[in-house]
C-alpha positions in Angstrom: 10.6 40.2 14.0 10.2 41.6 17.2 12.6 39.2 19.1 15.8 40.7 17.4 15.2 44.3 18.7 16.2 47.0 16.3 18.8 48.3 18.8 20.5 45.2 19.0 20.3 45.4 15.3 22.0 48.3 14.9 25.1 47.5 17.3 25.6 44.5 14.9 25.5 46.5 12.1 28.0 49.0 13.5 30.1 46.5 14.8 30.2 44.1 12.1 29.7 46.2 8.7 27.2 44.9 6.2 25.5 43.2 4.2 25.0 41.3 7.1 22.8 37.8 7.9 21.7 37.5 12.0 19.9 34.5 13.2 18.1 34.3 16.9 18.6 30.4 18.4 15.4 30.7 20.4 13.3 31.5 17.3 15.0 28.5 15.7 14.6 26.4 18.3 10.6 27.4 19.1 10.3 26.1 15.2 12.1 22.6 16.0 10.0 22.5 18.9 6.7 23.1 17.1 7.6 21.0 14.1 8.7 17.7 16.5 5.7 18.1 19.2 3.3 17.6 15.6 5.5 15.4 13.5 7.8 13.3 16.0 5.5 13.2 19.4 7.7 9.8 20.2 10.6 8.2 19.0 9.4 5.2 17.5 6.6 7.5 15.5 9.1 9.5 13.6 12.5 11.9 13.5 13.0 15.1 12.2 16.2 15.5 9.5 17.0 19.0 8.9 17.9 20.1 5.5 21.3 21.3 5.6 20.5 23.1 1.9 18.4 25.4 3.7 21.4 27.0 6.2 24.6 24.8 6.2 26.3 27.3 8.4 28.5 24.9 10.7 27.1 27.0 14.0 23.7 26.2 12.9 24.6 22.7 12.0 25.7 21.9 15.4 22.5 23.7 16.9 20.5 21.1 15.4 22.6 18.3 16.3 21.8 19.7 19.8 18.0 20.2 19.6 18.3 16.6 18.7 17.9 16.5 14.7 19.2 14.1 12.1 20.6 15.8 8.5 19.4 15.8 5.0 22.3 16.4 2.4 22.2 16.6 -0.6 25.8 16.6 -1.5 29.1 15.2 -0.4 30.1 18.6 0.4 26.8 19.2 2.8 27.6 15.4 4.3 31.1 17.0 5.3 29.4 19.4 6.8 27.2 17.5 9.4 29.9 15.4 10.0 32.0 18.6 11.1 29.0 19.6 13.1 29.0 16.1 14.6 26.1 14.4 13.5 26.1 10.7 14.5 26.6 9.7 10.8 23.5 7.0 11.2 21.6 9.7 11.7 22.0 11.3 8.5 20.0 10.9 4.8 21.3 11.6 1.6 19.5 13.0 -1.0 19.7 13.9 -4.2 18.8 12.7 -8.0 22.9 13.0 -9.4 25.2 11.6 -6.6 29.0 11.1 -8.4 30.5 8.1 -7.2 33.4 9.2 -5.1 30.3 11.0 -2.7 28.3 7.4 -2.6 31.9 6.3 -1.8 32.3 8.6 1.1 28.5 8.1 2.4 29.0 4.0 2.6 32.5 4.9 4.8 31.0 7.2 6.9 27.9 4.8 7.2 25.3 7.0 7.3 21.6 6.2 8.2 19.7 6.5 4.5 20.7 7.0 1.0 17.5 8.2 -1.0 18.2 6.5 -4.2 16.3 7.9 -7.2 17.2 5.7 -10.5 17.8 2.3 -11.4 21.2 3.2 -12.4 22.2 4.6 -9.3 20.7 1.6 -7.5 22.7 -0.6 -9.1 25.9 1.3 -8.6 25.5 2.2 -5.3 24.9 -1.5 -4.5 28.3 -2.4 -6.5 30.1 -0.3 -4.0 28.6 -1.0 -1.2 29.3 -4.6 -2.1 33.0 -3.9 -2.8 33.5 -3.0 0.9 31.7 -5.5 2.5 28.7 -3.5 3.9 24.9 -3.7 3.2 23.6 -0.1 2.7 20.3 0.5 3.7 18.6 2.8 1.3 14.8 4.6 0.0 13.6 4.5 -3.2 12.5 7.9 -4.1 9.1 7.6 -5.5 7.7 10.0 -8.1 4.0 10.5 -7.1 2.9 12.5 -9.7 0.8 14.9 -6.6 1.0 19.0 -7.4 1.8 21.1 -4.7 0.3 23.8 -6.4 3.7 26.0 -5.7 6.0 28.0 -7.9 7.2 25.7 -10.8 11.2 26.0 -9.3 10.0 24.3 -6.2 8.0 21.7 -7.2 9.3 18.2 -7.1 6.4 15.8 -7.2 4.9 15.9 -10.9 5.2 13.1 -12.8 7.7 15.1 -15.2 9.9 16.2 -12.8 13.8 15.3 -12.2 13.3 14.1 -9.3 12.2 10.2 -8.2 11.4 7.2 -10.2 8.1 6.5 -11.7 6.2 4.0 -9.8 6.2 1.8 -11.9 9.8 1.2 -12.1 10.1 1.5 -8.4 8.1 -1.9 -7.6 10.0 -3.7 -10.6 13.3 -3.0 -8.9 11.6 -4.2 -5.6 11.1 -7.0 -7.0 14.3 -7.6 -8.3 16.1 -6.5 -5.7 18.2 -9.7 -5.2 20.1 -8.4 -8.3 21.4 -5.7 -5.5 23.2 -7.8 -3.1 24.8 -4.9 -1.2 21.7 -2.8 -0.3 18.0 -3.4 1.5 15.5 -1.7 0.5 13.7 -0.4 3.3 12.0 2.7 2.5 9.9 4.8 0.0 10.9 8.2 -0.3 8.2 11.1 -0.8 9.1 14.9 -1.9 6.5 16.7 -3.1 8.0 20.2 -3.1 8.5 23.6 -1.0 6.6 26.3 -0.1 3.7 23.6 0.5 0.6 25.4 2.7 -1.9 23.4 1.9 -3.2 19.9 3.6 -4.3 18.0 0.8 -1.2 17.6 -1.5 0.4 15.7 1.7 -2.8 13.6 2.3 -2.5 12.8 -1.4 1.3 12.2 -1.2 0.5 10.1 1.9 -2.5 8.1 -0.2 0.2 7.3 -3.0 2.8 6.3 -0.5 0.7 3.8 1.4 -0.4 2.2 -1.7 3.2 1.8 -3.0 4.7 0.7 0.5 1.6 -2.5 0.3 2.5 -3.4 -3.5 6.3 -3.6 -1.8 5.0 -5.1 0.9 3.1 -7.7 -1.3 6.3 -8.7 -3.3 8.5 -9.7 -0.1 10.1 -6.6 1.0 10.5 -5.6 4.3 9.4 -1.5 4.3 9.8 0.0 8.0 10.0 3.6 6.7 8.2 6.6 4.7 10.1 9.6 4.2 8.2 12.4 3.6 10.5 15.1 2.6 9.5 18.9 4.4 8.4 21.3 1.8 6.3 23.0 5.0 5.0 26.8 3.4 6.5 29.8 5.3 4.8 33.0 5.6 6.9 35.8 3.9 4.1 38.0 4.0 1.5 38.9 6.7 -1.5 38.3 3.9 0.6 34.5 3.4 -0.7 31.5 5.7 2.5 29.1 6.5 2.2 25.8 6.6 -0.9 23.9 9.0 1.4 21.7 10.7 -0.7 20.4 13.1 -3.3 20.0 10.8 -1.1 18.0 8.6 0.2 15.6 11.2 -3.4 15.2 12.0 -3.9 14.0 8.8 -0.6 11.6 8.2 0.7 10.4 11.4 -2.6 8.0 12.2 -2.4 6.3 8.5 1.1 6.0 9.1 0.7 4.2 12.5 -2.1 2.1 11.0 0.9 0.8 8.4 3.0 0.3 10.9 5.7 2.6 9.5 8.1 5.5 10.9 8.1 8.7 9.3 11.2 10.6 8.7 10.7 14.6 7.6 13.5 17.0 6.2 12.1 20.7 7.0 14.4 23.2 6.7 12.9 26.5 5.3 10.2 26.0 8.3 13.2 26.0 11.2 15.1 28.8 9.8 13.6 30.9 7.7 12.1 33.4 9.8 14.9 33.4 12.1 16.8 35.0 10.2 17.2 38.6 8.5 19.3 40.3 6.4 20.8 43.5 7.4 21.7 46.1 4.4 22.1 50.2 4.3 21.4 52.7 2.0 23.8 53.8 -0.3 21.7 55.8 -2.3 18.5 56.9 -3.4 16.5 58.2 -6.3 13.8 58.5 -8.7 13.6 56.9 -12.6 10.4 57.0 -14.7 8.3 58.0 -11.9 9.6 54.8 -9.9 11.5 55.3 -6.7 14.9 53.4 -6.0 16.7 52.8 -2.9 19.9 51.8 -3.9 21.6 48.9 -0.8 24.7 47.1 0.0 23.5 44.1 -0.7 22.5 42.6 -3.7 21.5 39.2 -5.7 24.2 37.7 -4.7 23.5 37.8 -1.2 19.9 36.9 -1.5 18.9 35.8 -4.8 15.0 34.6 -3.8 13.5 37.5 -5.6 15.4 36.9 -8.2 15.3 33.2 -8.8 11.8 32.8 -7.5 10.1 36.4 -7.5 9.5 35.8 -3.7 8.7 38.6 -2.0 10.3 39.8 1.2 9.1 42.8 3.6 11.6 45.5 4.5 11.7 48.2 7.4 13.8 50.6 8.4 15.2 49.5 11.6 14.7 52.0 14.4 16.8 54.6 15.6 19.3 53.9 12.5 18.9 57.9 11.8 16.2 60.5 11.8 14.4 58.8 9.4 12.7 56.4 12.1 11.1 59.5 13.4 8.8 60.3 9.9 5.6 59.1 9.8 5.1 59.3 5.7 5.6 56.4 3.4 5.6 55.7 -0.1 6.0 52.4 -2.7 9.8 52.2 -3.3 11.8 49.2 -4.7 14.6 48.1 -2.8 17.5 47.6 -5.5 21.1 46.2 -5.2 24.2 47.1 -7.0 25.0 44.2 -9.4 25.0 45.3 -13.2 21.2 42.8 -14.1 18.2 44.2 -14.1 16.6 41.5 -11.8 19.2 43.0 -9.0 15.7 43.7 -7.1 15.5 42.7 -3.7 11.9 43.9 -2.5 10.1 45.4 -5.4 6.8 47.7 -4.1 7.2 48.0 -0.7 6.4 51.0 1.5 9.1 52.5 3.3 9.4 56.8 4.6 12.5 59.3 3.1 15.5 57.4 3.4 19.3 58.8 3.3 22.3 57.2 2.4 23.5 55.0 5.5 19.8 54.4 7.0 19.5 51.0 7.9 16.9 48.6 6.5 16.0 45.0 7.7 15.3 42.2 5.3 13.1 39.5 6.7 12.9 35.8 6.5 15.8 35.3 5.2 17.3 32.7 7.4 16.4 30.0 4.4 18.1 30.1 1.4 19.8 33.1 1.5 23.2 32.6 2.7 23.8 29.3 1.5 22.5 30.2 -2.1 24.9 33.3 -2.0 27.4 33.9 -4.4 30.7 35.8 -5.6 29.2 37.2 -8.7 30.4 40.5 -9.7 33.1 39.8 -7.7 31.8 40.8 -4.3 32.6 38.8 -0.8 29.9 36.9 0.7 28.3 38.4 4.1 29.3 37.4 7.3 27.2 35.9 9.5 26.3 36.2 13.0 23.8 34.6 15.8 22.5 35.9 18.9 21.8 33.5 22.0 20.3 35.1 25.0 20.6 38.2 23.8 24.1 38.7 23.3 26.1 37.6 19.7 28.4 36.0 17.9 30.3 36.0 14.5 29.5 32.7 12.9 31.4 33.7 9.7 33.5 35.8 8.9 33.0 38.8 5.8 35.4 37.5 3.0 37.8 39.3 1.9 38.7 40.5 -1.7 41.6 38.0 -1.1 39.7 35.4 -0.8 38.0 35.9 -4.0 40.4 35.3 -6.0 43.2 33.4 -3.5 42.7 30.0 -5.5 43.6 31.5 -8.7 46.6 33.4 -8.3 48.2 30.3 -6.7 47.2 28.8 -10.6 48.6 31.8 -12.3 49.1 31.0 -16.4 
């Protein structure tokens, strides 16, 4: 990650403490920029929604809103979010397969854009409330393709016995009785298939099953402008990995799509972020059990759980001129280990790093996605803080919490 220099690394480090999460706008920006000259090459072809899940840091938020992105939340608390980033609220898609009522509530006040709706029984609420105040809510039905991504089992979304979407069938039967849902239209199908996606075909075949749904619709009266077609775009963690052909991809969709005479909406996240961001950590100690070598860091599972939700794999150096260390040559396999009492408390397991001392500083990469906002308080520790750097200079985005923090809430509720 050459354009977050290790010395500028260090002086946040020192400045700021760690565990530590930097972002670089221009890295985040060049990914917007390559994902919407593919995806989005004019307005009326498609729009790019980023998904706040991925980094709902408010400093990010509102760099999206700049590059000119929509938002894909996923909960009433992520909707807050954008708003407080200022996202035109029309502009914004909600998500997600178990909405409570008061955040459909707060979606139809705010009037936002798109509510993927993904049962019949959501449908039919949704359009109660939306009926109740007097608006017509304009909404996707989220479409179960039954398409494998071929992708770790946490992050796939498409199979036919997933969570996630309505079965096809059902989807055209509540098309056709959509005049039973007086305070919603119907205007799009919405397509996920999953993350971590590399590969052109499971879009093609996404896009195949999309088309053919959008015609039955089509065929019983209902007037379908849109596809969404979720994000899911594969990022390289490691050098042997191959992200995500985008071009090749858009290649593949964007003519079908024109053919229908429908516009696309995405929701990449993981593909804007991830590898703008790293994770800064030092040493606290080190040794050797069973023959295996442990480097013992400040940060932990709680910080960056991936490895241990997902098994992804992450690469680690030491960042230059943190001690003497950068000067040896000599490497060996260590696994980079944090200090929460679980055994899966691994953050980089195999990886080749030289002698390290307590207070050498190490770099965790692509970590941008899914590492802050999936952080956690467990074992009682505060969350990182957060910084980004513009033009080569930074800025605190978020501040370290505080033991106080922790447990602020509670002694306030004292029994």
């Amino acid at each position: 990650m050459d354009f977050l220099s290790h010395h500028l690394l260090a002086e946040i480090a020192h400045q700021v403490g760690t565990p530590c999460y930097v972002y670089d706008r221009a890295r985040i920006a060049k990914n917007y920029a390559r994902l919407a000259n593919a995806l989005t090459p004019a307005p009326d072809v498609g729009h790019i929604c980023y998904s706040v899940k991925a980094n709902s840091n408010l400093s990010i938020l509102r760099l999206m809103r700049d590059l000119g992105t929509g938002f894909d939340v996923v909960s009433g608390g992520e909707l807050q979010r954008a708003l407080l980033a200022g996202a035109a609220p029309d502009s914004i898609v909600f998500a997600g397969v178990g909405k409570r009522d008061d955040e459909l509530v707060a979606a139809l006040d705010a009037g936002i854009g798109w509510i993927n709706v993904e049962s019949a029984q959501e449908l039919r609420l949704l359009s109660d409330l939306a009926t109740a105040r007097g608006v017509i809510q304009r909404v996707a039905l989220r479409v179960n393709p039954g398409v494998d991504p071929h992708t770790h089992r946490y992050l796939a979304t498409g199979k036919r016995a997933s969570k996630f979407g309505i079965e096809i069938e059902e989807a055209l039967r509540l098309v056709a009785q959509r005049a039973d849902c007086p305070g919603l239209a119907i205007e799009g199908i919405h397509i996920h298939i999953g993350s971590m996606v590399s590969d052109v075909a499971p879009y093609l075949d996404a896009m195949r099953v999309a088309l053919e749904v959008i015609a039955q619709c089509r065929a019983l009266g209902a007037t379908i402008t849109t596809l969404n077609l979720g994000g899911g775009f594969g990022v390289a963690y490691q050098p042997e990995q191959a992200g995500a052909p985008i071009e090749a991809i858009a290649d593949a969709i964007l003519p079908p799509a024109r053919r229908a005479g429908l516009r696309l909406l995405f929701e990449p996240g993981r593909a804007i972020v991830a590898d703008a961001g790293v994770l800064l950590t030092r040493v606290l100690y080190t040794k050797t059990n069973g023959g295996m070598r442990y480097v013992v860091v400040d940060a932990a599972m709680n910080d960056l759980i991936r490895p241990a939700l997902y098994g992804a794999g992450h690469r680690v150096s030491v960042v230059s001129g943190a001690s003497e260390v950068s000067g040896v040559s000599e490497v060996s396999e260590v696994s980079v280990v944090g200090p929460v009492c679980e055994s899966g408390d691994v953050l980089a397991e195999g990886v080749m790093l030289p002698e390290l001392r307590r207070g050498d500083l190490l770099v965790i990469y692509h970590a941008g996605a899914y590492g802050m906002s999936m952080a956690s308080n467990y074992n009682t520790r505060p969350r990182a803080a957060e910084v980004l750097v513009a033009d080569n200079q930074w800025k605190v985005i978020r501040r370290r919490e505080i033991m106080a923090d922790l447990w602020a809430q509670e002694v306030e509720c004292l029994a």
